[in-house]
C-alpha positions, -999 to 999 in steps of 0.1 A, spaced: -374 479 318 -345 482 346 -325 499 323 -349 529 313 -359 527 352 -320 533 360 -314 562 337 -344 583 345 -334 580 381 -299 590 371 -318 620 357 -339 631 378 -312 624 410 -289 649 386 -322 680 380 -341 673 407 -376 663 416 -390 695 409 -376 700 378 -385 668 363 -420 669 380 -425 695 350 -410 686 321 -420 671 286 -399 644 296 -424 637 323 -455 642 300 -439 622 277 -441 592 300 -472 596 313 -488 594 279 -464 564 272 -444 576 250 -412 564 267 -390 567 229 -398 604 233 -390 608 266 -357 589 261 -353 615 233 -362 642 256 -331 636 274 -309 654 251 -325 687 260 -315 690 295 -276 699 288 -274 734 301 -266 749 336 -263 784 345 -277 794 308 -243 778 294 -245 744 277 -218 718 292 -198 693 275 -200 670 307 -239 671 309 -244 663 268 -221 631 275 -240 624 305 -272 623 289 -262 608 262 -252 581 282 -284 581 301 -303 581 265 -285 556 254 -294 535 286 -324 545 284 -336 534 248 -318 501 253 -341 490 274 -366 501 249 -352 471 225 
């Protein structure tokens, strides 16, 4: 769905390619899991070993997006 399609791009636009090129996230979609991947989201909150506050609303937001388009 468009709105899965739009927050994985706002993902991987906000790690990078590389990064998401090899993640669980990724795996997760290729074995089409996309619920899990959705899930996976949550995991990618720290920067500079620290966990932000800005990047756990942020993908919350994007797994929120994400798994509506799942419904």
């Amino acid at each position: 769905p468009e709105t899965t399609r739009g927050a994985l791009y706002s993902f991987v636009y906000n790690v990078g390619a590389g990064n998401f090129r090899t993640s669980t996230l990724l795996r997760k979609i290729n074995q089409g899991d996309i619920k899990g991947a959705c899930d996976q989201l949550r995991r990618w909150t720290y920067a500079g070993g620290k966990q932000w506050k800005g990047l756990m609303t942020r993908r919350e937001i994007e797994r929120e997006i994400c798994l509506w388009g799942q419904q």
